[in-house]
Phi, psi and omega in degrees: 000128167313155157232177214276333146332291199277325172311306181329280191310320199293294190323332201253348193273308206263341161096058141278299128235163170222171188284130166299145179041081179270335169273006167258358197118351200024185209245057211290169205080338154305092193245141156263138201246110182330220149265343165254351188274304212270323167316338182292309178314316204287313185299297174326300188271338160280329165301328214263303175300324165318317176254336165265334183225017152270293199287349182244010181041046151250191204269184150198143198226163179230136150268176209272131157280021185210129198222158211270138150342311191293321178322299204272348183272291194294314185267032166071019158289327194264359132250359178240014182270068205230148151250188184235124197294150134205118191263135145350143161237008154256332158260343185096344192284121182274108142232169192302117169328286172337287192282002140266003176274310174257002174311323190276014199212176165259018183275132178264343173243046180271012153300337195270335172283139197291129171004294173297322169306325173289297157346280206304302198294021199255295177320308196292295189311313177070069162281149173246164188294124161323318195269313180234339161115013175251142195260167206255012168328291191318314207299136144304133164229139232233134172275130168225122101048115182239004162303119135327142125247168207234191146243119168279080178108181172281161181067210202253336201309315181238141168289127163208191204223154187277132171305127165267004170222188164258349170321326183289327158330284182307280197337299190324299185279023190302315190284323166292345190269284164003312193253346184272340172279319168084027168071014181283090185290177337291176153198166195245116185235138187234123158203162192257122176191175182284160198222165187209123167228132169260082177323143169293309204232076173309159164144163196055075142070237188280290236297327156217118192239177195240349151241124174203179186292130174235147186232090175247187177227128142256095181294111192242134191227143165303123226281003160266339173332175171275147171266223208236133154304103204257033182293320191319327163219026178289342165311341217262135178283139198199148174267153169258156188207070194300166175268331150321297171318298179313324168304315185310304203304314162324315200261014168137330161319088211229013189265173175344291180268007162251039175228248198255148187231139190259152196205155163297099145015272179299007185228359122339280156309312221276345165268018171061032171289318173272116156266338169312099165318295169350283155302313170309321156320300200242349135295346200286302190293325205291326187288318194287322171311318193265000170270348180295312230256002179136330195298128181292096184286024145262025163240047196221091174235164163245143196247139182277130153273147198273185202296319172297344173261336203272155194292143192316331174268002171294113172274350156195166152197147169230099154004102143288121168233150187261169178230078148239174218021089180067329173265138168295118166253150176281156179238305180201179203238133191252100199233174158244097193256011160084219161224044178294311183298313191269337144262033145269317180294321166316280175316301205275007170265320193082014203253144173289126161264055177230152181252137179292106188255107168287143170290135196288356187191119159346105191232130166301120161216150189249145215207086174315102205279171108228168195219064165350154156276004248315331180286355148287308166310329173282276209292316197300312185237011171076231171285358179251349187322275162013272198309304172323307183295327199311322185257341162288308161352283153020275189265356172281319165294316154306347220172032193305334179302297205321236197023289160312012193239320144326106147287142180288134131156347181299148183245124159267128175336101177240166139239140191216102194052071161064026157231131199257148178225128170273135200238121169309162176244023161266356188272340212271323202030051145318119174198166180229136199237119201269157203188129186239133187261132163284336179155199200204144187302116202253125147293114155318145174249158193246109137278155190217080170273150184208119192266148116269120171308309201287333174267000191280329174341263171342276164334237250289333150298296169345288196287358195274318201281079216232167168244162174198182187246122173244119170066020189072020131226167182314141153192166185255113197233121151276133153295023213273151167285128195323318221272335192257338182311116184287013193223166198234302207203135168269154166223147179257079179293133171300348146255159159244075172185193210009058164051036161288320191256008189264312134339316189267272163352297193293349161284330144335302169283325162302315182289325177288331160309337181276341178106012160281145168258129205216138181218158198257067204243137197220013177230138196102156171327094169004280222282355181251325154302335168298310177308326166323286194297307185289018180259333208238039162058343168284148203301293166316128151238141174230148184226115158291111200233200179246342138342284183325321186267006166275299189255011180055017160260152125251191197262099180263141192222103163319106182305309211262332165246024172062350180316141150212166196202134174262165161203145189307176202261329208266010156250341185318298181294317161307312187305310198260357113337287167294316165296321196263354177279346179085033242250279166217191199262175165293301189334308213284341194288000000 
């Protein structure tokens, strides 16, 4: 097992990622992603498309990463996107309340706690600044704001903010996606991009940056609908981690069965541990990814958030996590966001977000009307008529009895921003009127599976990375999976003479031509080129030998049992084509 050390040194040594602009001082939170890092991100976010929007026929869009104020005003990030500040009153050093709290506790959810309560165990505990040692009882904490903000154009007139997440992107455009769905729930808009949070405290490498990658999905689903066939992944097995167990565990309870249980897909659900089809669905897809791309799942589990953590608009969400040096990270988030994002953006646009469900046959419905008086209403409330009829509307719809409940001469009730206003209820022009409908404005409920790209990396190096003995010596092996591997096949001449490397060269280019990623290495000892390639994961070595110029073979060399076998070159690009899509195995070689 890695520890976060040697992932470090191995990532910078070997160019996967390193801290940006170092020779400037660099920045924390800022990571560059190399010559192994970044082919790595890209096979990792082509696997992710491959299995969540290809393999499921959804859509996908790319968005703006800078998006107008009003976006961030409706879906309540510019007041509620906050973590909680606490600064030094001696160095100055800004750090997250939470995450000292629990470095210094076994609380594992301490984002979830109110402010005060986070003082006090700052008092009770006499936690001190991490950085110079001083203590923060006295200190006050404070929520800050983890959005960029921007300027749109000269001046100062519109504002707008860098995303932290991508979702919103989609949402905004929800009523053209509506119509590119040709209004058929469910459907699915999916994208991969950058996401931007201005961390109080960044650290431990990729697991919190202030930029990075998200592979989310946004499912719209009917909110009466059928859920998914979930034969599809009722097999696939995952640990669980309910928000009951966690309660258990908290309250004392620490044995087996009362924490996480591995458990099918299908045996989640049907004990109502998942109760969401949806979300039990697309944990299903979420294990077979991360057990595809490297994650060790026995260092994996998924955790229910409990009730004080999950977000006010959520009705359930569950945490995919990883296990490194000891600590649990979220890799991604499984949420039921309802249809809150599509009726904020709704109120606040004045644009419909609902998709128009035709009825299989025309239906009569009675329907509670009003028709405001306005010539009463304008003199009588002023500048509030307008809202007032709006809210009598409302309320006719809602709550049509109240109305019938009124005696004439009598006045019914509206509010309008905290102000109750009485409307006589010959003023209301109240009726109830039959009408026949083709069908009805449906709100879609949202699902969210939402991926980090920058920690599955991480995670996946984390988990990859092992040592072992070949031949009484040492080497260093990523494990990494063909398919993710930033390198598919290293090729080798076994000389660099007698037109062994004029050979070899010319296999290099058939294999790229095939659509492999293929490096070249011709200096130094065969057994020190290997070690190469297997510390930076590639699966393949092919070596050009003088065999070769006799029988037109070579030498295919196995990363993880050193096993080789030859094969002819004029199969070689079809062989390492078929290893790495997983077509077949080496062994079968």
């Amino acid at each position: 097992m890695a520890d976060s050390e040697a992932v470090i040194e191995l990532a910078k040594r070997r160019g996967f990622f390193v801290p940006t602009g170092e020779v400037y001082g660099g920045v924390s939170g800022f990571y560059t992603f190399g010559p192994r890092g970044e082919p790595l991100k890209t096979n990792l976010e082509a696997t992710w498309r491959d299995r969540f929007v290809v393999a499921e026929g959804h859509m996908t869009v790319d968005a703006p990463t800078v998006l107008p104020e009003p976006v961030f005003e409706a879906s309540g990030h510019l007041d509620g996107f906050a973590d909680t500040l606490i600064e030094c009153p001696e160095c100055g050093r800004s750090h997250r309340a939470d995450h000292l709290i629990e470095d210094h506790t076994d609380r594992e959810d301490a984002e979830s706690l109110p402010i005060e309560r986070m003082e006090g165990i700052v008092a009770e505990l006499e936690l001190a600044c991490p950085t110079c040692g001083t203590g923060l009882a006295d200190q006050a904490i404070e929520p800050f704001n983890l959005m960029f903000e921007t300027q749109i154009g000269p001046g100062s007139s519109d504002p707008g903010y860098l995303r932290p997440e991508t979702a919103q992107g989609i949402f905004v455009e929800f009523p053209q996606l509506a119509e590119y769905a040709r209004g058929q729930l469910p459907f699915g808009v999916a994208q991969i991009g950058r996401a931007y949070r201005n961390e109080i405290s960044p650290r431990r490498s990729l697991i919190r940056v202030r930029e990075f990658t998200q592979a989310e999905l946004e499912l719209f689903v009917h909110p009466s609908g059928d859920g998914p066939d979930l034969d599809a992944v009722a097999d696939v097995t995952a640990p669980f981690y309910s928000a009951e167990a966690q309660a258990a565990v908290e309250d004392g309870d620490r044995s087996a069965e009362g924490a996480v249980r591995e458990l099918t897909i299908a045996e989640a659900h049907a004990e109502g541990i998942v109760a969401d089809p949806w979300i039990a669905y697309y944990l299903g897809v979420a294990a077979e990814w991360y057990r595809s791309i490297g994650v060790d799942m026995d260092r994996f589990r998924f955790r229910q958030h409990r009730a004080g953590e999950r977000a006010h608009y959520a009705s359930d969400c569950w945490d995919a996590e990883s296990e490194i040096d000891g600590n649990w990270i979220e890799l991604g988030g499984f949420a039921d966001r309802g249809s809150y994002d599509l009726d904020k953006h709704e109120a606040h646009s004045g644009e419909a977000f609902t998709v128009f469900e035709a009825y299989d046959e025309p239906r009569e419905i009675e329907r509670a009307t009003v028709d405001p008086d306005m010539s009463v209403l304008g003199p009588e409330f002023g500048g509030s008529a307008a809202a007032i009829a709006d809210a009598l509307e409302a309320r006719a719809a809602d709550d049509p009895a109240a109305f019938e409940a009124v005696d004439p001469g009598e006045a019914i009730t509206v509010t309008v921003e905290d102000e109750a206003f009485d409307v006589p209820i010959e003023a209301t022009g109240f009726a109830r009127e039959t009408v026949t409908e083709s069908g009805e404005h449906v709100h879609p409920q949202v699902i969210e599976p939402s991926l980090g790209i920058d920690r599955a990396l991480y995670t996946v190096i984390d988990h990859s990375l092992t040592e072992d003995e070949i031949d009484g010596e040492e080497r260093t092996v990523l494990e990494l999976p063909a398919r993710v591997a930033p390198t598919t096949v290293a090729v080798f001449p076994l000389m660099d003479a007698d037109g062994l490397d004029d050979r070899a060269r010319a296999i290099v280019e058939d294999l790229r031509a095939a659509g492999l990623a293929v490096a070249y290495d011709d200096s130094g000892a065969i057994g020190r080129r290997y070690r190469r390639q297997d510390e930076i994961g590639t699966p393949y070595c092919v070596t050009v030998d003088y065999e070769t110029s006799e029988d037109d073979t070579v030498t295919v060399r196995d990363r993880s049992s050193t096993d080789q076998v030859r094969v002819p070159i004029d199969e070689l690009d079809a062989v390492l084509v078929g290893l790495r899509d997983g077509e077949q195995s080496f062994e079968e070689l």
